[in-house]
N, C-alpha and C positions, 0 to 999 in steps of 0.2 A: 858752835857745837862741833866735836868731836868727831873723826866718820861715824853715822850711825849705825846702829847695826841690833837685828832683829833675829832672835832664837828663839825657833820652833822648837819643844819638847811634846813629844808625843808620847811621854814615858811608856806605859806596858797596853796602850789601848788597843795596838794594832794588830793583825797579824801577818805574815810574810806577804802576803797576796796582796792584803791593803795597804801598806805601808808600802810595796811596790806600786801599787795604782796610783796612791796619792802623791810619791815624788814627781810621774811623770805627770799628773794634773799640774803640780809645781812648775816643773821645767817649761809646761808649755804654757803655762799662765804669769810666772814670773819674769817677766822680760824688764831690760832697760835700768836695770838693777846695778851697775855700774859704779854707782855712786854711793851706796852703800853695802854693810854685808848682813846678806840674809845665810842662817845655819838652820840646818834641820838635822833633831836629832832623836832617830829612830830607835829601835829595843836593840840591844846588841847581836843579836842573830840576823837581824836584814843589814847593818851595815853594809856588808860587801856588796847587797842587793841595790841598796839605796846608792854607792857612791857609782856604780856600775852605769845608773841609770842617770847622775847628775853629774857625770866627768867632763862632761863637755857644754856643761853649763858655767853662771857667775853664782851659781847656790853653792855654800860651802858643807862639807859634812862635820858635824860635833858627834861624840858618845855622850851617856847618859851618867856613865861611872869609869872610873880605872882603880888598879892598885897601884902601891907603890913600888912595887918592884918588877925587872922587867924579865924576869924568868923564874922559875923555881917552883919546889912542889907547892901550888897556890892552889887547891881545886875551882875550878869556879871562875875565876878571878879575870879577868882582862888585863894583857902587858901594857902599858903604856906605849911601848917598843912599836909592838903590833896593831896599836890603833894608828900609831902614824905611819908605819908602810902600807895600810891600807885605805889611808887617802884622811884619815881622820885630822881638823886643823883645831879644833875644838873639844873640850871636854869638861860635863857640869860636876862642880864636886861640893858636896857637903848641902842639897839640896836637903830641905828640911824633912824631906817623906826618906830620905835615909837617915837623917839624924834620928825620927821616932822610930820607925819601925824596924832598923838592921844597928840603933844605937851607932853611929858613925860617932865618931869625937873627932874634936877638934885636931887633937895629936894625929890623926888617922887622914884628920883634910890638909893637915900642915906638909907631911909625907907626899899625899897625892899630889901638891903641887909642884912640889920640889921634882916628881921624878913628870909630870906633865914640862916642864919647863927644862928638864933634860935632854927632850926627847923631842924638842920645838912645838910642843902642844902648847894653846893657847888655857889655859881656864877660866872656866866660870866660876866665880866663886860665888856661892847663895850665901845667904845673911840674913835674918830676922827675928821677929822676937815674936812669941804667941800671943794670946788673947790674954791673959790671965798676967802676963808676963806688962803687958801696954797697959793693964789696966791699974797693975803696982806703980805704973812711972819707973820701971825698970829700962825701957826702950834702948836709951843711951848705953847703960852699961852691959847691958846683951851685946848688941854693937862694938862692941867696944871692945869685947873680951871675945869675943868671935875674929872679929876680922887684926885683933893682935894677937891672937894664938893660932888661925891661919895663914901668919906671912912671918912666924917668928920662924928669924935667922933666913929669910927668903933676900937673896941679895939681885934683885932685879937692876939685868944692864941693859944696855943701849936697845937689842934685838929683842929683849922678853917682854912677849905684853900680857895682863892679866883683865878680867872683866868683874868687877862685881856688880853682885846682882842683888839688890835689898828685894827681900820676898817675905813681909808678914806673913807669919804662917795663917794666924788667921783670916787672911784675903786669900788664899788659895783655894781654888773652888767653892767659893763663900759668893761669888759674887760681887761680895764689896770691894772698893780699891778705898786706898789712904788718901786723904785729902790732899790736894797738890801743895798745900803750904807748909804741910807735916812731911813730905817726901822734898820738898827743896831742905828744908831746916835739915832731915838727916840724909841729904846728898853733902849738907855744908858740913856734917860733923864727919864725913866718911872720907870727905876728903884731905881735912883738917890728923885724920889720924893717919891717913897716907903720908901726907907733907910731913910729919912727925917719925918717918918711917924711910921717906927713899929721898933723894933730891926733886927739886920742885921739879926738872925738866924733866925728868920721870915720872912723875906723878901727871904731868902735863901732858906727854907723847905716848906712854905707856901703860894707860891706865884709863877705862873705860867704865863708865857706874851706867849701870839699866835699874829697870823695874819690873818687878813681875808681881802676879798674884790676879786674878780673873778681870786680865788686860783682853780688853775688847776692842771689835771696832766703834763703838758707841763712845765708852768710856777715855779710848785714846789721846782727845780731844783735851782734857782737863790737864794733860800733861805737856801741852806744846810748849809754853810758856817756860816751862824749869828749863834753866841756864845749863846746869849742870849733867843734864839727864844725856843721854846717846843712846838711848834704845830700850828694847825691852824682850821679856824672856817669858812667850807666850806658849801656855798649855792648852787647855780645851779648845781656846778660837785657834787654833793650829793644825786642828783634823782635819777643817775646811778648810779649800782652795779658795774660797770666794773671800769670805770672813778675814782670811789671815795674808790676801792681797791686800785688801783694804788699809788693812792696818800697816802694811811697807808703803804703799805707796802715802799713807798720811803724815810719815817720818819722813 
């Protein structure tokens, strides 16, 4: 395996107070971590709070979103620029609660990572197909057509690393996870489209597949086994310091 490595998303649950309280439960509960990398990735207004509070830890800081460009009249918007002078080593893009709800495309994640990897940000790239979508036998060519219209013309070298993250939508907040036989089968096709895409020692050194979608510490278990996996990109078990020790120290 791969260094592993394990991201907390806290998407919009927190507010500045908590998302302060609960990094420092982190810091003082996450020790010994060395060996892998643990990112927590708060709402965009506690960043400076949260990296302020985890500088002098081995917990890395992610953002939630960026754009693609790193100045300009953007209202709103987050530079890329300015997540990484402010400590940010991480960034999740094309997660599926912006693909419905703020319509992100693909065009728009393709962007994102091009100016993330400008700018020595790592990305998370999400990936998955819905309910309705798994249940056409679609699975493969959602896949398929996600993660080549997110690295089209992306020319990863030696230094740039990328994370994908396969996240059924329908296991998000659902409770259910994918069957570990169904989640090796499309780690083998995800990576089969890499190799199709960069050189293998790239695909090899530079390139990291997790899992997410309501990863527990219960459920973690079912996932030891897959060859392929390196981590996982945990939402609701991620509020809790207890809950989401658990789950680093069982990778």
């Amino acid at each position: 395996m791969k260094k592993p490595i394990i991201i907390a998303n806290w998407k919009m649950n927190l507010s500045l107070a908590s998302s302060i309280s609960l990094a420092k439960d982190f810091v003082d509960n996450l020790i010994d971590i060395k060996d892998k990398d643990v990112v927590i990735c708060p709402s965009t207004m506690a960043l400076v709070k949260v990296e302020e509070i985890i500088s002098n830890s081995d917990i890395k800081l992610g953002a939630q979103d960026v754009f693609w460009q790193e100045s300009g009249a953007y209202t709103g918007e987050s530079s890329p620029k300015v997540l990484s002078e402010i400590g940010c080593e991480y960034v999740i893009i094309g997660h599926s609660e912006r693909r419905e709800y703020l319509q992100e495309t693909n065009t728009m994640i393709n962007k994102k990572i091009d100016a993330c990897l400008d700018n020595n940000l790592i990305p998370i790239l999400c990936i998955g197909e819905t309910k309705d979508q798994r249940h056409e036998g679609l699975t493969d060519n959602i896949l398929y057509r996600q993660l080549k219209n997110a690295l089209d013309n992306i020319h990863l070298v030696a230094n740039e690393k990328i994370v994908i993250a396969y996240e059924p939508v329908w296991a998000i907040g659902s409770g259910e996870v994918v069957e570990a036989e169904e989640a090796e089968r499309v780690f083998a096709l995800i990576q089969q489209i890499l190799i199709d895409l960069y050189p293998l020692t790239i695909v090899k050194n530079n390139v990291r597949m997790i899992y997410g979608g309501s990863v527990n510490s219960t459920n973690i278990s079912s996932f030891s086994d897959l060859e392929l996996l390196s981590g996982f990109l945990v939402g609701g078990a991620s509020l809790k310091t207890e809950t989401f020790k658990e789950i680093v120290q069982a990778l």
